[in-house]
C-alpha positions in Angstrom: -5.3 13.6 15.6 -2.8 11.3 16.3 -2.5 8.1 14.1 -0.2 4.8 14.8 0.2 3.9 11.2 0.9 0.6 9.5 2.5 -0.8 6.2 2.6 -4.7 5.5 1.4 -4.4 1.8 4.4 -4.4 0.1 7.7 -5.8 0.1 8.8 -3.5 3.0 7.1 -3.4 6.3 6.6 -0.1 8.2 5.5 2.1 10.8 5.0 5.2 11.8 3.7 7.7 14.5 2.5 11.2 13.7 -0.1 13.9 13.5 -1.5 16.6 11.4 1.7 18.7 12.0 4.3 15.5 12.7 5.9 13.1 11.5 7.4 11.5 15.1 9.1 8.4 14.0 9.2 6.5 11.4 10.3 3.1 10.6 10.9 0.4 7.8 12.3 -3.2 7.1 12.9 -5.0 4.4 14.3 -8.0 5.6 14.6 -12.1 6.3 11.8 -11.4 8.9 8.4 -12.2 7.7 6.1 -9.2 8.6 4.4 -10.9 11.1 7.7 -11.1 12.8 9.1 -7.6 12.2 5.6 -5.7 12.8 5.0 -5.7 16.5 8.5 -5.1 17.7 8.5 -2.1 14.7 5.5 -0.5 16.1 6.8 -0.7 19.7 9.8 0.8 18.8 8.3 4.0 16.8 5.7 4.2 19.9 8.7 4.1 21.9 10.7 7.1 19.9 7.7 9.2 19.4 7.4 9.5 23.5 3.8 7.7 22.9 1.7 5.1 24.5 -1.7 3.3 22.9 -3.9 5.5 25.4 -2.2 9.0 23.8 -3.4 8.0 20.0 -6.9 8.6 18.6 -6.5 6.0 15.3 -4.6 4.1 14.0 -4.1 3.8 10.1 -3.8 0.8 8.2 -3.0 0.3 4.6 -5.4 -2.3 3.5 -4.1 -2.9 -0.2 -4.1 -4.1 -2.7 -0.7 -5.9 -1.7 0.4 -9.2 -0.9 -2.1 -11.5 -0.1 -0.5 -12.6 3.1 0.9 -9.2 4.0 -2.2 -7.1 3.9 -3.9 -9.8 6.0 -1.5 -8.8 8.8 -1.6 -5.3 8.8 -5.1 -5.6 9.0 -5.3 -7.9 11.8 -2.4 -6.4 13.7 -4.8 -3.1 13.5 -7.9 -5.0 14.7 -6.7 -6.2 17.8 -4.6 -3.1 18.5 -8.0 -1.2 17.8 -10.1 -3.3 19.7 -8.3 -3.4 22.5 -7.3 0.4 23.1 -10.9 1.0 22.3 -9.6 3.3 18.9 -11.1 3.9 15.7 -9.1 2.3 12.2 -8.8 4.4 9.3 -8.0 2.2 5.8 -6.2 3.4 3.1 -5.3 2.0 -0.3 -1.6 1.2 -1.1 -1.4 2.5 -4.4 -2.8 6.0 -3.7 0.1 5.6 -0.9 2.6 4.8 -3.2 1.7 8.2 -5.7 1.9 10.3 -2.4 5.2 8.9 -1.3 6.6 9.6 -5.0 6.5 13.3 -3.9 5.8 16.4 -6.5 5.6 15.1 -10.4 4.7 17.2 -13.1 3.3 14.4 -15.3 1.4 11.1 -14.7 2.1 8.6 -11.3 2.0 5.7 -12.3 2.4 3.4 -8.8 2.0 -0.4 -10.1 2.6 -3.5 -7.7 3.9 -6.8 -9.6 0.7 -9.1 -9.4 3.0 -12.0 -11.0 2.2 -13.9 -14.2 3.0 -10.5 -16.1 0.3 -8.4 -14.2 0.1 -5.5 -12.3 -2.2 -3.6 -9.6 -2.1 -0.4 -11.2 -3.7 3.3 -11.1 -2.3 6.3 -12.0 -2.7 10.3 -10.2 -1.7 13.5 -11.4 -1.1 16.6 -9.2 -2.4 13.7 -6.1 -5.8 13.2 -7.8 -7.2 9.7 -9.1 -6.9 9.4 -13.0 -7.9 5.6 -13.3 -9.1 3.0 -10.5 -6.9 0.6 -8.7 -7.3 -2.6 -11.4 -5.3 -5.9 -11.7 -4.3 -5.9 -15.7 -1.8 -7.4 -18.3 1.3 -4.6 -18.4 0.3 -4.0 -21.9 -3.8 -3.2 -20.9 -1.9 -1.4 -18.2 0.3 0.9 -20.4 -2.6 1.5 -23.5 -5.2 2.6 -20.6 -3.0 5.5 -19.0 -0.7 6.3 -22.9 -3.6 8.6 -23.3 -3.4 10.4 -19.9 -0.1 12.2 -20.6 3.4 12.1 -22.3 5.5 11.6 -18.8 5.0 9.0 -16.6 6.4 8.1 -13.4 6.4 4.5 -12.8 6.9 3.7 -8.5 6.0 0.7 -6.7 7.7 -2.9 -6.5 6.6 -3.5 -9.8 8.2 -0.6 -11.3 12.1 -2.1 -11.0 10.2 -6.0 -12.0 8.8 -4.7 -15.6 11.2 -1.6 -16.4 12.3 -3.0 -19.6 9.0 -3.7 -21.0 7.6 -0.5 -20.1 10.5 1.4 -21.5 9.8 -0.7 -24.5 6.5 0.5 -24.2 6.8 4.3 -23.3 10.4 4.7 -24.7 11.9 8.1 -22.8 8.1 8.9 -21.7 8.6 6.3 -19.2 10.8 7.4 -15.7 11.4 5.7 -12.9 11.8 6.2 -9.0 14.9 5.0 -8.3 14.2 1.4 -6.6 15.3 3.1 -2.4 12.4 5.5 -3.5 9.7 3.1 -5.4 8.4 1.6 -1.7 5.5 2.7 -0.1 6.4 5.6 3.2 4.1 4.8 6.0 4.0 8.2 6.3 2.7 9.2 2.9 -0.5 6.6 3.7 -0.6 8.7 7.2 -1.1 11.6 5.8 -3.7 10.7 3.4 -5.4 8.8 6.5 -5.7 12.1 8.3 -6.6 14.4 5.1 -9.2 11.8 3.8 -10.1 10.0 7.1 -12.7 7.2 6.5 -13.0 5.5 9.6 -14.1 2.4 10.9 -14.7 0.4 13.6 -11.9 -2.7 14.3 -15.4 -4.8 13.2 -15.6 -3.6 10.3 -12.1 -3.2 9.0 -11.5 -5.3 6.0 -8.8 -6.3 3.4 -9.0 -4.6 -0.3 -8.1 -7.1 -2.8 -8.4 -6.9 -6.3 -8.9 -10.4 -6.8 -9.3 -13.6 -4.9 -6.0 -15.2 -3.0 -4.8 -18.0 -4.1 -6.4 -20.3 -1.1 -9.8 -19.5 -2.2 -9.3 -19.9 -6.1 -7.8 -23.6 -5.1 -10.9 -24.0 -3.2 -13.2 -23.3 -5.7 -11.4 -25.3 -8.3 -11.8 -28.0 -5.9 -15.1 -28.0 -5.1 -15.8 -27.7 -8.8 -13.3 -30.8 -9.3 -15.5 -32.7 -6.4 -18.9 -31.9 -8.4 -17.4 -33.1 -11.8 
């Protein structure tokens, strides 16, 4: 199977073309750009170096978050109308399963977080590539007591690994490593090959966002509609 693949979840936007035994091209940004700016002329360049048109793929695989808000919502609809109109089947996958697989080979706990802001996270944690804990949105601190138990080395990857390194060192003391912050990002290639080892696919319909809680525009809504009925 091959799979156009796309990253807008994080801080870094990315693409990437490949198959079961391939990895064609690859490419990220982490730039001025927005990602809505940097995505389409990304994926037309790693169709472009993979030798690839639309009509040669058979999916394409879009990591559907949890992220940023804004950024997820791109991916996603970037992959909907690239779906739709190549007539191809979308295949979601979840960031911070991404972000364990692009840590590489650990012998200890992943711990991929994202920084949620207000001193949270969107946390889970994997050992040996299998789930430990659920992707949650969590205080550091609820964070760190739910996976002390899991092990005595943890790997921490993800944007909000470099954002809350003191704390969790604080924390964890020397149980706590790091990726080093070139290495923390998500690899559109590490959520390409969990799209084509796990593959749950869906139409460009029914392709939906994964948030762990609601965006900002639709908490202010609600606080404003409550405002309007006080």
């Amino acid at each position: 199977m091959t799979l156009l693949v796309l990253d807008t979840s994080g801080p870094v936007c990315g693409t990437a073309v490949m198959d079961e035994t391939r990895v064609y091209s690859e490419f990220t940004a982490q730039n001025r750009n927005t990602h809505s700016a940097s995505l389409m002329p990304m994926t037309e360049a790693a169709l472009q170096a993979a030798g690839k048109r639309m009509t040669d793929l058979d999916a394409i695989a879009v990591v559907t978050g949890p992220g940023s808000f804004t950024g997820v919502r791109i991916g996603v609809a970037t992959a909907k109308g690239l779906a739709q109109g190549a007539g191809l089947v979308c295949i979601p996958v979840d960031a911070l399963e991404a972000l364990s697989v692009s840590a590489g080979r650990f012998d200890g706990i992943v711990c991929p977080i994202q920084d949620a802001r207000a001193g949270q996270v969107y946390g889970a944690a994997f050992r040996d590539g299998k789930r430990l804990t659920e992707d949650a949105p969590m205080i550091l601190e609820d964070y760190i007591a739910q996976i002390r138990g899991l092990g005595d080395r943890f790997l921490f990857t993800g944007d909000g690994a470099p954002v809350h390194r003191e704390k969790i060192t604080v924390l964890l003391g020397d149980k706590a490593l790091f990726a080093e912050e070139p290495f923390c990002f998500l690899r559109p290639a590490a959520a390409g090959r969990i799209a084509l080892e796990k593959g749950e696919r869906t139409d460009a319909l029914h392709l939906r966002e994964f948030y762990l809680r609601p965006p900002n525009a639709q908490k202010n809504k609600k606080l404003l509609e409550a405002m309007s009925h006080g």
